[in-house]
Every structure is written in structure tokens, then in C-alpha cells.
C-alpha positions as CSV (number, residue, x, y, z in Angstrom):
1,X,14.2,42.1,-34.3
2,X,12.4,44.6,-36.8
3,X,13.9,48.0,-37.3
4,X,11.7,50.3,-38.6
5,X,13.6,52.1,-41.0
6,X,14.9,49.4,-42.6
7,X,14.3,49.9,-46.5
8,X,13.4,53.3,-46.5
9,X,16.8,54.2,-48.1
10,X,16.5,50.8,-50.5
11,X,13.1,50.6,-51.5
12,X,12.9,47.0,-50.7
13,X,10.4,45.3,-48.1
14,X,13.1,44.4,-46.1
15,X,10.8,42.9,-42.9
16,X,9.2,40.5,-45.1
17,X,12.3,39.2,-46.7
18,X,14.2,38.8,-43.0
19,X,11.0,37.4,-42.1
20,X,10.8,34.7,-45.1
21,X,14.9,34.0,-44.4
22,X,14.1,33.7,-40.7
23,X,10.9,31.2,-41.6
24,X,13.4,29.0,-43.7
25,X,15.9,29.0,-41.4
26,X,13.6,27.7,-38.7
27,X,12.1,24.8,-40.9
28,X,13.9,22.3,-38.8
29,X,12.1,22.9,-35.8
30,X,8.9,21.7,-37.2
31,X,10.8,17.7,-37.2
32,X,12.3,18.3,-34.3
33,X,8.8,19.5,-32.3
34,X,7.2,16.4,-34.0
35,X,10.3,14.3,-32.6
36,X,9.6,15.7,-29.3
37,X,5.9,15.0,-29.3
38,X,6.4,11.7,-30.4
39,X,9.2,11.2,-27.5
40,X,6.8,12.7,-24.9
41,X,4.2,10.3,-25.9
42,X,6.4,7.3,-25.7
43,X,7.4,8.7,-22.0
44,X,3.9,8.4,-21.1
45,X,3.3,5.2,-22.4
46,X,6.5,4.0,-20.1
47,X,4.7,5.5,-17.3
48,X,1.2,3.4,-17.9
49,X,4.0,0.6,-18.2
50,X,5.7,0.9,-15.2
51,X,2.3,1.7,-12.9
52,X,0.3,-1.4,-14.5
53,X,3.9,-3.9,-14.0
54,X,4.0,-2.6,-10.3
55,X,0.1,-3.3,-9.8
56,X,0.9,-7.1,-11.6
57,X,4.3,-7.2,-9.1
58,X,2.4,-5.6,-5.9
59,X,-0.8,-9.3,-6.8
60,X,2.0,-11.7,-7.6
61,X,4.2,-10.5,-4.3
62,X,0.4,-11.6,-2.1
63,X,0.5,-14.8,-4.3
64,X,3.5,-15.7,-3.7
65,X,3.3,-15.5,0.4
66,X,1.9,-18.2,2.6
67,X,-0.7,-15.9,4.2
68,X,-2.4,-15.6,0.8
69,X,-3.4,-19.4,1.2
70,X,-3.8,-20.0,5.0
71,X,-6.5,-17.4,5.6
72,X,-9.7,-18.8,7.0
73,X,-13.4,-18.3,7.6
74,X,-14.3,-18.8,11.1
75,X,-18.5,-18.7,11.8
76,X,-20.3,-20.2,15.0
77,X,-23.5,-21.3,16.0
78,X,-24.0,-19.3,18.8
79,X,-22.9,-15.4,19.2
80,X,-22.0,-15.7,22.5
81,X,-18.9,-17.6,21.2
82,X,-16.7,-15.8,18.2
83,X,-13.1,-16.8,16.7
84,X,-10.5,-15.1,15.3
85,X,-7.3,-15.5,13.9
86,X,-4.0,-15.1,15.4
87,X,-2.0,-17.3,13.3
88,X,-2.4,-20.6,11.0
89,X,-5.4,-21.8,12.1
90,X,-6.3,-25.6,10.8
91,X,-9.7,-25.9,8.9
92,X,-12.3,-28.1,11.8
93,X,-15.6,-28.0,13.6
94,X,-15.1,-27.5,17.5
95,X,-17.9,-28.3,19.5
96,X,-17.9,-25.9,22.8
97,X,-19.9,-26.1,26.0
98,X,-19.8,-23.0,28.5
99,X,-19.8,-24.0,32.3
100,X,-19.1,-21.1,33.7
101,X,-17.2,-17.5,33.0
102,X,-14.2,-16.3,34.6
103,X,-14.7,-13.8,37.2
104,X,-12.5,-11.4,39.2
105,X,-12.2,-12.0,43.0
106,X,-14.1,-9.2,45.1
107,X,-13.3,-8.2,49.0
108,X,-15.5,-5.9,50.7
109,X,-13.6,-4.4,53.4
110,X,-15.8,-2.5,55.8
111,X,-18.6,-4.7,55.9
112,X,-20.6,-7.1,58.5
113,X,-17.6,-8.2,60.4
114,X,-16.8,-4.3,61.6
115,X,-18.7,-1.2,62.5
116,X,-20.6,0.5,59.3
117,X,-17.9,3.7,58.5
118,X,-19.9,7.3,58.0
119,X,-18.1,9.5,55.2
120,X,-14.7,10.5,55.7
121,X,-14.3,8.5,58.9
122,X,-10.7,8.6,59.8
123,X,-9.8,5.0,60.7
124,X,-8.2,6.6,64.8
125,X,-5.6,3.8,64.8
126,X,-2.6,3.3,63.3
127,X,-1.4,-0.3,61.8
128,X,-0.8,-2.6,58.5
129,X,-3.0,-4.1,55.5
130,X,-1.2,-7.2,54.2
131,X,-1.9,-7.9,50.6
132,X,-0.9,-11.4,49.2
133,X,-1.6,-11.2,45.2
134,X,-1.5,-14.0,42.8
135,X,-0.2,-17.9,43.4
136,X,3.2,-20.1,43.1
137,X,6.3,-18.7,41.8
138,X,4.1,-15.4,41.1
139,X,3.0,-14.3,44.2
140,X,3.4,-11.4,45.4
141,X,3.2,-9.9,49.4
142,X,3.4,-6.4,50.0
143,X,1.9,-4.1,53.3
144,X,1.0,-1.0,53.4
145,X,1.4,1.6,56.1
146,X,-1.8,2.8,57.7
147,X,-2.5,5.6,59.3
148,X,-4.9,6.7,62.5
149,X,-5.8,10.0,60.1
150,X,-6.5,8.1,57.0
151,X,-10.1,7.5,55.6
152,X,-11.6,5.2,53.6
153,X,-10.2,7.3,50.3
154,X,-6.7,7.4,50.9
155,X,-6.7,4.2,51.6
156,X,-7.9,3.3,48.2
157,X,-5.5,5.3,46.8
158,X,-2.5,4.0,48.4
159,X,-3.6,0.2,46.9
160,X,-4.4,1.5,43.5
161,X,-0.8,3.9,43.8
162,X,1.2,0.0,45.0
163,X,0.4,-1.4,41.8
164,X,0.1,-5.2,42.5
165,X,-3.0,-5.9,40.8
166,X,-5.6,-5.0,43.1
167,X,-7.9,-2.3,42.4
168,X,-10.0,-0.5,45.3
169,X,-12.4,2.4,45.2
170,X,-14.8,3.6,48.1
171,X,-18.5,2.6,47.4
172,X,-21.7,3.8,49.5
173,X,-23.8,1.4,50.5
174,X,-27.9,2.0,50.7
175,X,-27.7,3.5,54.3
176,X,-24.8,6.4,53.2
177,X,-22.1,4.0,54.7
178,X,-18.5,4.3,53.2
179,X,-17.4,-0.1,51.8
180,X,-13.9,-0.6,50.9
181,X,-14.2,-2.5,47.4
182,X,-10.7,-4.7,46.2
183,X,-11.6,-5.8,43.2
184,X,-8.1,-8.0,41.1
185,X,-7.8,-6.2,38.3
186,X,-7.7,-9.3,36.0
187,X,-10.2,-12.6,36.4
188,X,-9.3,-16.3,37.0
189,X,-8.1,-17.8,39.7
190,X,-4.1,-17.0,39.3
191,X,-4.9,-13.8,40.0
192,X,-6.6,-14.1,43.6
193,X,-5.4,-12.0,46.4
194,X,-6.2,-12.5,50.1
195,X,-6.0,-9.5,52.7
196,X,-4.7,-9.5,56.1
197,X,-5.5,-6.6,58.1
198,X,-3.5,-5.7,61.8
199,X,-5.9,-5.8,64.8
200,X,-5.5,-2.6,66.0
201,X,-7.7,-1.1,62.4
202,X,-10.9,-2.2,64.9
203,X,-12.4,-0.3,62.4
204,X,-11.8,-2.5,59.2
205,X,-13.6,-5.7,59.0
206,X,-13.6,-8.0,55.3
207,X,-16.4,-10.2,53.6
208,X,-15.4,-11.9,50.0
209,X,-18.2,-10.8,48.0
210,X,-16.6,-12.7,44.9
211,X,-13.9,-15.1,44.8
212,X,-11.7,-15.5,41.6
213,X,-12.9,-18.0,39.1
214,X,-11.4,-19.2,35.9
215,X,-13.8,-19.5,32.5
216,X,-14.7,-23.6,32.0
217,X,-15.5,-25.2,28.6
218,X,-15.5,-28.9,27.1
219,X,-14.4,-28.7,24.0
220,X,-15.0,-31.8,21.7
221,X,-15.7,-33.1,24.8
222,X,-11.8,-32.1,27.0
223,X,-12.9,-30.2,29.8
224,X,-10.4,-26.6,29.3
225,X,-10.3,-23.6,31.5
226,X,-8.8,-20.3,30.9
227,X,-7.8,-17.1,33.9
228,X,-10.0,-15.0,31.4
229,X,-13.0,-15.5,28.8
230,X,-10.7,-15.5,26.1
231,X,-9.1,-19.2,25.1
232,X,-6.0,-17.7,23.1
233,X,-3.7,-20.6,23.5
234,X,-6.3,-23.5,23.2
235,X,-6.2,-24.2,19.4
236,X,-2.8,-23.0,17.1
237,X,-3.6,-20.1,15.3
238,X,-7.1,-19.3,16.6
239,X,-8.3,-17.7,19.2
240,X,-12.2,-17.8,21.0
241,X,-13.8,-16.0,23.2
242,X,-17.5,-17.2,25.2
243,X,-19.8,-14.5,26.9
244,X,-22.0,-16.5,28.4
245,X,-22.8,-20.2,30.2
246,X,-24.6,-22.4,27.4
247,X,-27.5,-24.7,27.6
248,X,-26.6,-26.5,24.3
249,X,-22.9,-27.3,22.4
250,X,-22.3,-24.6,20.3
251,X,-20.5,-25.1,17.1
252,X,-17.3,-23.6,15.9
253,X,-16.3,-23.8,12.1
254,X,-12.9,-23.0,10.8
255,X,-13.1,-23.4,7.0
256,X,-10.3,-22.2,5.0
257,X,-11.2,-19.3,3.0
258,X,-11.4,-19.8,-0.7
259,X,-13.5,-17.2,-1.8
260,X,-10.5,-14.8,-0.8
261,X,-7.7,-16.8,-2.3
262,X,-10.1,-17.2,-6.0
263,X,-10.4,-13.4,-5.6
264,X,-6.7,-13.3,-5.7
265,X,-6.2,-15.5,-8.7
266,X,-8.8,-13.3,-10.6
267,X,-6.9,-9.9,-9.5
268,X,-3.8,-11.8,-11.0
269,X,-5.5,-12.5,-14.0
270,X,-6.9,-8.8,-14.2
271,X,-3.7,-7.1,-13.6
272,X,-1.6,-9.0,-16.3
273,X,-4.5,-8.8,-18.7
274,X,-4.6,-4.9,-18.4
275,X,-0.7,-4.7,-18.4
276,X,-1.2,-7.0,-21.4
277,X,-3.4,-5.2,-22.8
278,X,-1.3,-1.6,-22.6
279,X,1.8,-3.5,-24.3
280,X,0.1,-4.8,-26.9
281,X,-1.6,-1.2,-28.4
282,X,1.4,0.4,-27.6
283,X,3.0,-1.8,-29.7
284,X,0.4,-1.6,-32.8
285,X,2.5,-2.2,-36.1
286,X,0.7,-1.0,-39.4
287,X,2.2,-2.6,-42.1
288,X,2.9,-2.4,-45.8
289,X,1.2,-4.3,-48.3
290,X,4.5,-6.5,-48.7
291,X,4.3,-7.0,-44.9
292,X,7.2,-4.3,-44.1
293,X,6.2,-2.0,-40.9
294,X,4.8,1.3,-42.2
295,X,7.1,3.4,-40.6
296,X,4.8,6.9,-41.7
297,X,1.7,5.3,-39.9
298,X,2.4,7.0,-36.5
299,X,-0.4,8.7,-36.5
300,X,-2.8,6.1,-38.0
301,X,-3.4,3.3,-35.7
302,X,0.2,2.1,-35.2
303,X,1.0,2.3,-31.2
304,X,3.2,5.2,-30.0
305,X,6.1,2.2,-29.5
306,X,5.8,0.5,-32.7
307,X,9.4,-1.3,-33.2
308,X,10.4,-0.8,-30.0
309,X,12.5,-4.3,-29.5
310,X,12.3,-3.6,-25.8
311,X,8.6,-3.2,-25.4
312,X,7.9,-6.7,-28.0
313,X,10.2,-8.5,-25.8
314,X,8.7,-7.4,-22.4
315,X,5.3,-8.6,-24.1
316,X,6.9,-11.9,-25.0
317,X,8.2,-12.5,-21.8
318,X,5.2,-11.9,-19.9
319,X,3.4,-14.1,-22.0
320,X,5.9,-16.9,-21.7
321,X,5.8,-16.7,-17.9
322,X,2.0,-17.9,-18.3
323,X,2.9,-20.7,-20.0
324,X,5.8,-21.4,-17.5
325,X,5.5,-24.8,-15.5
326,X,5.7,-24.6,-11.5
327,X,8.4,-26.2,-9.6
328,X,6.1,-27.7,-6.8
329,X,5.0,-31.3,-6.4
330,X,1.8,-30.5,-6.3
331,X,-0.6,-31.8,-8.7
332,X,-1.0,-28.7,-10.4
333,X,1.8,-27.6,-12.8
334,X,0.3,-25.3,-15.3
335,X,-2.2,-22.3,-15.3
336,X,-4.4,-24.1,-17.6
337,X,-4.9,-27.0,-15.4
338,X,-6.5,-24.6,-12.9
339,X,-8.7,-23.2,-15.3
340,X,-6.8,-19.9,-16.9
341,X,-6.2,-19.8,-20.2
342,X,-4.3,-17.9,-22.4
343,X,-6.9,-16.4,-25.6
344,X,-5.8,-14.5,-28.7
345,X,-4.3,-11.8,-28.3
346,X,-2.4,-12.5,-25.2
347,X,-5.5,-12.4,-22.5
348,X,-6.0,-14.7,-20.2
349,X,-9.4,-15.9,-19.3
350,X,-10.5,-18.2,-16.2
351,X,-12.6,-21.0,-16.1
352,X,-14.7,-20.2,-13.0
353,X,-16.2,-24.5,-13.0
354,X,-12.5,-25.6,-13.4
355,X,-10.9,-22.9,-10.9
356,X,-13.8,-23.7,-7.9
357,X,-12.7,-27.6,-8.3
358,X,-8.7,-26.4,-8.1
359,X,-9.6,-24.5,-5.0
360,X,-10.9,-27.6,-3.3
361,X,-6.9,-28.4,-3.1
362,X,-5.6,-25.2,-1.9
363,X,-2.7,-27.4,-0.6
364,X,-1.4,-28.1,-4.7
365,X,-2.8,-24.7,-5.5
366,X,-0.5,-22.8,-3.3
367,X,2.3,-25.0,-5.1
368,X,1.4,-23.8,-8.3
369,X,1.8,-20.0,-7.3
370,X,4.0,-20.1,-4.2
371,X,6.9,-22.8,-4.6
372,X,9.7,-21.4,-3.3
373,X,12.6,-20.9,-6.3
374,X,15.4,-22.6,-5.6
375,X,18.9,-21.2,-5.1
376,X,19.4,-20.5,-8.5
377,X,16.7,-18.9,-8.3
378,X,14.4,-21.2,-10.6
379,X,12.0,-23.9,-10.4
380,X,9.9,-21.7,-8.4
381,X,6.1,-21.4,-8.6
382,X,4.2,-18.9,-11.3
383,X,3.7,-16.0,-8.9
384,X,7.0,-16.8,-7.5
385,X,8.6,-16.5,-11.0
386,X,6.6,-13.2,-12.1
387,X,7.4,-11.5,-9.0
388,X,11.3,-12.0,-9.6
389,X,10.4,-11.1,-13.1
390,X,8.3,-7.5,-12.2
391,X,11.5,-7.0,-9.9
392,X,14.0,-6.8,-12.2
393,X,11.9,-4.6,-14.4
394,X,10.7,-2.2,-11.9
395,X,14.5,-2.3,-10.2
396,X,16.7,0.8,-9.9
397,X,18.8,0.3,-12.6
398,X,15.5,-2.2,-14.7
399,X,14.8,-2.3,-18.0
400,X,11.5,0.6,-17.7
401,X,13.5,3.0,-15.4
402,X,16.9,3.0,-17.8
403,X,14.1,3.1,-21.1
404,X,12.7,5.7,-19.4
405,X,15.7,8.0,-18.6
406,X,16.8,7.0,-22.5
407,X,14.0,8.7,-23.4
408,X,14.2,11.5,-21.1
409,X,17.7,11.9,-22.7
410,X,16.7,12.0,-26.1
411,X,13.7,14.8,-25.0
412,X,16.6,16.9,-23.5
413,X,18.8,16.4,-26.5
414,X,15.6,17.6,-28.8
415,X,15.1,20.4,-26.5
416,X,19.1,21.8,-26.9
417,X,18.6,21.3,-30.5
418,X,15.6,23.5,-30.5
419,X,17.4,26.3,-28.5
420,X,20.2,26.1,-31.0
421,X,18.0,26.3,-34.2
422,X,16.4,29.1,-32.2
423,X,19.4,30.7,-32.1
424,X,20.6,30.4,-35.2
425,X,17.2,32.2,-36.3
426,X,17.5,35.5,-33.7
427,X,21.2,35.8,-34.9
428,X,20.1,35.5,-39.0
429,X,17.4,38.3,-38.2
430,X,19.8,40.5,-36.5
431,X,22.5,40.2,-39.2
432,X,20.7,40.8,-42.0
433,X,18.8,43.9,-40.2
434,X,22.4,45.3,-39.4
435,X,23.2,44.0,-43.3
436,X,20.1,46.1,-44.5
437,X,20.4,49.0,-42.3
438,X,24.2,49.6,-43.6
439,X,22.4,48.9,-47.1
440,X,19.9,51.4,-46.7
441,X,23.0,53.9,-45.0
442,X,24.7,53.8,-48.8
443,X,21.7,53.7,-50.7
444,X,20.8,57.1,-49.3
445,X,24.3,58.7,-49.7
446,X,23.9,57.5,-53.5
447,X,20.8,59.0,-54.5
448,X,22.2,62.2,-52.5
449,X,25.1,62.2,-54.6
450,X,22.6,61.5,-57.8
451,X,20.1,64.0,-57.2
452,X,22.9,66.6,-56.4
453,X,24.9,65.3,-60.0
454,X,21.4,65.4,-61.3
455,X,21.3,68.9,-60.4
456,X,24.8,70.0,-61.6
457,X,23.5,68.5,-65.2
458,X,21.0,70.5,-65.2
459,X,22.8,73.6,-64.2
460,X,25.7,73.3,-66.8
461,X,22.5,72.4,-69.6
462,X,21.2,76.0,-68.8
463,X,24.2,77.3,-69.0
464,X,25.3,76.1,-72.4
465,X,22.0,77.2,-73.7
């Protein structure tokens, strides 16, 4: 807050002194900016935290799930055959013959047994199509209401408007005659219709161009049909589908699908190894020559959360759980019997040789990661155990979100402090302006009042001479 007379009356450089005063007076914000740096930077490093725990939680949470050990590979011999997955499928080899597909049933109505029909030929009779769709409990009868004005067209389109599974459109045959096709909307046998038409429609004849036929396989040698070309309830968990008759057995394989689960395991490994990784820089202690943590060596290679008890311990933790031995029967109880092991430093390695024979028993594999805690919540499997663990940290009210909002507490307290030594400056620099101004308001009513005494010196001098 300069004032630009300010030492006129004085003599004195009064902006640089209130400048030097207000530069002392502000000294402690220099700690308290490095405090907040430092704070900031610790803020971050909770963030890496928090993101790499929740990739590590996000891997173990797949591990720790069935479906992460019942997926399967499912390849065939033949392309006109391919499987999929719909459930737990069991690892085998199905050997599959194709007799014939299923088909839809087809009516011509219109054809050899009545008169050819020219376009838009109005039918001149009045009278009823019976449609019987479907078999046993299913069936279904319904008639429809025809008219001596209607053509070939609105008849279609009073079937497709009943809705009872039969589908109709008008066709022209080589000669420019109007055909009725039915057509059942869906193939096998169950879904056959049959079509009785009144005598008085002279005019509509029928010839079954198609009749309904269900899809016919041996497989491993049991004869199995199916209403379409899809065998979805065949074989638990899988589901097949043939597109054409074959000459020769085809061969379907169901293998369970290892490469997926090892690639699992190794995204495990990868994910605590970089979360491992983070905590153990962060946590970088430089130390004295007697062994003491060199509290001055922020800024020289020690971590940004060097002595942070919290961050050590999460480290320690993690690297316990590694060690940790599975609840399961299986015959795998540790990592390192699967081929992971931990290194120095905290890193885990795998042992591809040892982890390819493991996965040759996915059954005791699953048991090392998956077994189910028990109600105390222990005993469980390793995955099991680091998801509850990665839980708790990333919870709500866990140990990184309340570190985090300490922090974000302290950088708010830092910040109020900075205001108030702010403060404490701008009110300094305007008191001691006021201070100087009134100074320099008395210093130039004195040298008024000694130049004018100066003056009546001199006068009463002349005089006396």
C-alpha cells in the first residue's frame, strides 16, 4: 500500500523500510508454502494409491468368482457345427452326425387343386379358413372370416394380423398367377399347422409344398432331435448349432480354457507388483549414518511418505497376504506352490514351467484363489482374502479415503494460515504508512517552525548590529 509522499517531510526511504518490515513479517509463509507442497504431493501419491489398490481389488474380485475358472474353449472339426457357451459347460469331445435340418412347414394355397387366381382376384364367395397351429396341450384353432370381396392380399394380411404362428404373403408364380404361401414362422415339427378351408371358397385350393421337420443328429452315437437347428438344451452349459447334413462325424471339443485363467493370475501378479511397487518409493527412507531417518532428505531420494506408519503398514500387509495360506482342500495352499514367488523387494515373480503344470488342476487351483471365507470371514482363498482386504481400504470410511481427507485437512488448515500471515502483512504495511505519513505531517510543521525561528534569529542579529 505505497503512498507516495511518504518521507518527503522525514527524509527517510520510507517504501523500502515498510517494504523490508513487510518482507520479515511474511518469512513464515515460505514454511508454510513448502508444507503445502509437500502436503499436495503426499495427496497425489494417495491418489496413485487408491487407483493402483482398486485395479489390484477390481483382478482379485474376477479371481475370486467361479466364472474366472469354468470358462472354456469350444473348437470343431467341421464349420458347419459351432458351440457356445451358455453356462458351465464340462470339458469333452462330442462326436456329431447331421441327418437332416429342421425345416418350417410350407402350404401353397391356390395351387393345382383350384383354378390359377389372376391379380387382385376377389375370391366372389363368402366363407371360413380354419387354421389348426402347433400339437398337444399347445395347439391352437382359430378361423378367420372371409369375405366374397377379399383378394389374395387381404387375405394374407388377416393371417399375419391373427398372430398364431403362421406367416402368409402372396407370391406370383411363372405364368403371373397370384399363390397363397403359409409359411410357420418357426421350424420343427411342434410347430405344424394344417388348414381347412369352407367349400363355398371354390376358388382356394391347398398343396403342402413343405411339411415341418425337426433337425436329427447322433451324438456319441444317441440319436437327438431338436424343433430348430440349434441344440440348446442337449448338453448343460453349452449350446450347438449344425447348418448342414454331414457325410462324416464331426468332432466337438470343449477344453476348459487355461490360457484365460493363466492370463488372470499374471494380471494379479502385475497389479500387486505395480501397487507394490508405488508403496515402496513412496515410502523411500534416507537415513543417517547411525541408521536414524534423515528427516531433511525430502527432497533427495527419500519418498514423498517417508515415516508414514500408515503407508509401511499397508505395504506390510499386502505383502503378508502373499504369503497367506488358502483355506481350500485343494492341493494347492500357497502362491509358491503354483509357481509365484515373492523376490526382494517385495515383487512377485511367476514361474511360467511351474504355473502351466498348476493349471493342469484348475479344480485345486480355483481353491487356492476362490475358497469361499468362512463366516468369520477367514480361511478363505488368496483372492478371496485380498479382495476383503482392498475392500476395507477402498471403503467409505477406509484407511486411503480418511488419509486422504486428513490430508486434505491439513492443506486447508495451511491454506487459512497463509491468509492469516497474509493479513497480518497488508495490515503492518498500512499501519506503518499511516505511522509515517503522521511522521512526515510533524516533521514538516517542525522544520516550518525552525526555518521561521531561524528567520527571527537572524532578524534580531541584524538588529543588534
Amino acid at each position: 500500500m505505497a503512498i507516495s509522499s511518504a518521507g518527503i517531510g522525514s527524509g527517510l526511504d520510507v517504501a523500502k523500510i515498510v517494504e523490508q518490515m513487510v518482507t520479515a513479517e511474511k518469512i513464515p509463509l515460505k514454511k508454510l508454502e513448502a508444507r503445502a507442497e509437500g502436503i499436495q504431493t503426499q495427496i497425489s501419491a494417495y491418489g496413485e494409491i487408491k487407483s493402483l489398490t482398486s485395479t489390484l481389488g477390481d483382478i482379485v474380485s474376477k479371481l475370486s468368482r467361479d466364472s474366472a475358472w469354468n470358462g472354456v474353449n469350444i473348437s470343431s472339426s467341421n464349420s458347419t457345427i459351432s458351440g457356445s457357451m451358455t453356462g458351465i459347460a464340462t470339458p469333452g469331445t462330442y462326436n456329431i452326425s447331421v441327418t437332416h435340418l429342421a425345416q418350417a412347414q410350407t402350404t401353397i394355397v391356390g395351387g393345382a387343386a383350384a383354378a390359377a387366381l389372376a391379380k387382385d382376384e376377389t375370391m366372389g364367395a363368402s366363407g371360413k379358413i380354419t387354421f389348426t397351429v402347433g400339437v398337444g396341450a399347445s395347439q391352437v384353432v382359430k378361423e378367420l372370416d372371409i369375405s366374397s370381396s377379399d383378394t389374395l392380399t387381404k387375405i394374407a394380411v388377416k393371417i399375419n394380423d391373427a398372430g398364431m404362428g403362421v406367416q402368409a404373403s402372396v407370391v406370383t408364380d411363372v405364368n403371373g398367377n397370384e399363390r397363397l404361401m403359409l409359411r410357420s414362422k418357426d421350424s420343427g415339427t411342434s410347430n405344424s399347422f394344417s388348414v381347412g378351408i369352407d367349400p363355398a371358397l371354390t376358388k382356394l385350393g391347398q398343396a403342402e409344398a413343405q411339411p415341418a421337420q425337426n433337425a436329427l443328429i447322433k451324438l456319441n452315437g444317441v440319436t437327438v432331435q431338436s424343433a430348430s437347428n440349434t441344440f440348446a438344451n442337449t448338453l448343460p452349459g453349452l449350446s450347438f448349432t449344425v447348418s448342414e447334413v454331414t457325410t462324416n462325424p464331426a468332432t466337438l471339443t470343449v477344453k476348459q480354457d487355461t490360457e484365460s485363467m493363466k492370463k488372470n493370475i499374471q494380471e494379479f501378479v502385475d497389479a500387486y507388483n505395480a501397487l507394490n511397487d508405488l508403496l515402496a518409493k513412496s515410502t523411500k527412507a534416507v537415513r543417517t549414518a547411525d541408521g536414524k531417518v534423515d528427516e531433511s532428505a525430502q527432497n533427495s531420494g527419500a519418498g514423498v511418505l517417508q515415516g508414514d506408519s500408515g503407508t509401511v503398514s499397508l505395504q506390510n500387509s499386502l505383502r503378508m497376504l502373499t504369503m497367506g495360506i488358502s483355506g481350500s482342500d485343494g492341493a494347492f495352499k500357497r502362491l509358491s506352490e503354483i509357481g509365484i514367488q515373492m523376490l526382494e523387494g517385495g515383487k512377485l515373480s511367476v514361474d511360467a514351467t511351474k504355473l502351466d503344470k498348476a493349471l493342469t488342476s484348475v479344480d485345486d487351483l480355483k481353491g487356492l484363489f476362490a475358497h469361499k471365507a468362512d463366516s468369520l470371514g477367514q480361511n478363505g482363498g488368496i483372492a478371496v482374502n485380498f479382495k476383503g482386504f482392498t475392500d476395507k481400504l477402498l471403503a467409505y470410511e477406509g484407511t486411503l479415503n480418511n488419509t486422504s481427507d486428513a490430508l486434505e485437512k491439513k492443506l486447508k488448515s495451511n491454506a487459512a494460515e497463509q491468509t492469516k500471515v497474509n493479513e497480518r502483512a497488508t495490515a503492518l504495511e498500512e499501519r506503518l504508512y499511516k505511522q509515517y505519513s503522521a511522521l512526515d505531517v510533524k516533521m514538516s510543521s517542525l522544520n516550518a517552525l525552525n526555518s521561521y525561528v531561524s528567520q527571527m534569529v537572524t532578524t534580531w542579529n541584524k538588529s543588534s548590529s
